[in-house]
N, C-alpha and C positions, 0 to 999 in steps of 0.2 A: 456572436456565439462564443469567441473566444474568450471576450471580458466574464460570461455566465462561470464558465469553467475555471478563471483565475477565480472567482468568488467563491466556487465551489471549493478547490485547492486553500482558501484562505484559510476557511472554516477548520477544515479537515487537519490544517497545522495550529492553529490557534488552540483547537483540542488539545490536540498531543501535545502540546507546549506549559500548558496546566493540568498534565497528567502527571502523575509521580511513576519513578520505577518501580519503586518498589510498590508493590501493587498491594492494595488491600483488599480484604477477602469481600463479598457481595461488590466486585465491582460494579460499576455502574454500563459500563459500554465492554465490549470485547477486548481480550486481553491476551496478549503473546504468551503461547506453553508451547516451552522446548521439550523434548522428549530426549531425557540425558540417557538413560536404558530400563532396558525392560526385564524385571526384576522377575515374575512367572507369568503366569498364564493372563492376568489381568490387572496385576499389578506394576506402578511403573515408577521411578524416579523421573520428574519432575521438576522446571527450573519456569518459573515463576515471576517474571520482574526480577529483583535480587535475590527473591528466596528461593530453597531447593526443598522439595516435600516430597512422600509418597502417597500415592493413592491410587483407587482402583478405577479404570477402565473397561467398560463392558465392548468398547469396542476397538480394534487392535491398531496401536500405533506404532509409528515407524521409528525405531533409537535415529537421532540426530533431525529429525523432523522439527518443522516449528506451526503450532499450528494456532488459527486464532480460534476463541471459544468463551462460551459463559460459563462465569465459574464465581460460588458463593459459597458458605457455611451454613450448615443445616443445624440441625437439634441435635444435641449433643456433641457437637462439635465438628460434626462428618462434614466433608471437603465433596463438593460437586463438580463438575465439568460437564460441559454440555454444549451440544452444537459445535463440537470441532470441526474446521475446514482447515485444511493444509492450506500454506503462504505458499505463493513460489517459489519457488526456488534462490531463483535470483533477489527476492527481497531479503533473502535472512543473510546477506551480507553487505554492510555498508559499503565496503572500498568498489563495488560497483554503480554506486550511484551519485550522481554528479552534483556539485555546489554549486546549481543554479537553479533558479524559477522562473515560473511561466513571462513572467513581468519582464526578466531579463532575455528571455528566447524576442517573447513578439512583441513587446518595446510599444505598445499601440498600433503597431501596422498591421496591413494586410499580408496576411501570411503567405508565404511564396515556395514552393518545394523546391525551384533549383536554387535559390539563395541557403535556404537550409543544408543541400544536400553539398552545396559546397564549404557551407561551415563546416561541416561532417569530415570532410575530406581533407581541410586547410588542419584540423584537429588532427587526424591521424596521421599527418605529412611531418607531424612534430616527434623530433626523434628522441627527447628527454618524456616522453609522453606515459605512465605509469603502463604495466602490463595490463592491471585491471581496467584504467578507463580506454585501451586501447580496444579493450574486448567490448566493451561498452558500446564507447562508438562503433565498431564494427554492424555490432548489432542494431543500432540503431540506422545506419547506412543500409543494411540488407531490408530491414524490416518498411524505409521510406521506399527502396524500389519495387514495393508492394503495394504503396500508398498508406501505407501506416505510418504513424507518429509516435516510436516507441519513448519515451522520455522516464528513465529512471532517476529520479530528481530529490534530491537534502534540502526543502524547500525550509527555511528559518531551521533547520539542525534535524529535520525530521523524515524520514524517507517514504515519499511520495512515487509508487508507481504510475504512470499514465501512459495508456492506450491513445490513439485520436484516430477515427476513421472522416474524416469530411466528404462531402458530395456540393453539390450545388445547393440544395433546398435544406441540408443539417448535418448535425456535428453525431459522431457515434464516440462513445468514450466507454472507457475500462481503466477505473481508478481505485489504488487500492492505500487504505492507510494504518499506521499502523494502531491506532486506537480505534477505527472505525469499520476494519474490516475492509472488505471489497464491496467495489459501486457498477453497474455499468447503467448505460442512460444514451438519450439521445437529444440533442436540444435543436430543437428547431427559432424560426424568427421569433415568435412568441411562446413559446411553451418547451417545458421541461418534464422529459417523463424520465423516471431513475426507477431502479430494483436497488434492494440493500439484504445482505445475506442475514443480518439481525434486526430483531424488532426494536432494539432502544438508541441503534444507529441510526433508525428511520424518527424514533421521536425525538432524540436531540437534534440533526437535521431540521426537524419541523419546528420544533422550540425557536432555530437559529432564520427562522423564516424562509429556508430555503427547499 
């Protein structure tokens, strides 16, 4: 189950790794809009990949918000947006997410919660340890004596959030990227069922055989 879910992480960075920042207009997949401020009623500044634009919003966004969404160029030049979902929180800042991957967490092995929960602990016992990945691991400590596997992860320069709920019979996952939006899914021995919040993150997904 674990190896399905590095595969799935693979994809998801290998994306983002041949996505440009500076984003061009009819993206293809879901695309990061920060909301810099809100200009009146339905108009908004706008931060874009590298570019900063204005345009209009029919529906009310939050100044400093980041959210993903589709967004193209229309007929006579009009700027779209559509399907906005707020990120978390916690994604729209790198210095809380860690330079490591799945590969390097479970190494091939069978995964073990108090082995984890004491790398967790042997981390935070480190007293040159940055404030933000202190809060990191923190979080990720509270969240494993839940039985969760909070893992906020720069997987090849790219920041990959991952959920993991495990049980005996299958895996529960909540993974979010940044050019493919949010996933959640569950994988069993043989079979993989996923939701995807956009339709052209489910057909590249599918394109990538997975």
């Amino acid at each position: 189950m674990i190896s399905s879910l590095q595969k799935l992480v693979g994809i998801g960075s290998d994306i983002g790794r041949t996505s440009s920042s500076s984003v061009p207009f009819n993206a293809a997949l879901p695309i990061s809009v920060e909301v810099l401020r809100r200009i009146d009623a339905m108009r908004y500044r706008l931060k874009v990949g590298r570019k900063e634009l204005t345009t209009k919003s029919h529906k009310t966004l939050k100044e400093g918000q980041t959210y993903w969404g589709n967004f193209f160029e229309g007929k006579g030049g009009v700027l779209t947006l559509s399907h906005l979902y707020p990120q978390p929180r916690l994604f729209q800042d790198e210095a809380y997410f860690l330079p490591l991957c799945l590969e390097g967490l479970f190494e091939g092995k069978n995964f073990s919660y108090t082995e984890f929960k004491t790398f967790l602990i042997e981390q935070l016992s480190d007293e040159t340890l940055p404030k933000s990945s202190f809060q990191t691991y923190t979080s990720m400590l509270l969240a494993l004596n839940k039985h969760v596997l909070h893992l906020p992860l720069l997987d090849k320069g790219k920041r990959v959030l991952l959920q993991i709920q495990m049980t005996p019979s299958c895996l529960h996952f909540y993974i979010a990227f940044e050019h493919l939006g949010p996933l959640t899914g569950v994988i069993e021995a043989d079979k993989l069922s996923m939701a995807c919040m956009y339709e052209n993150t489910f057909l590249t997904l599918k394109k990538r055989r997975y």
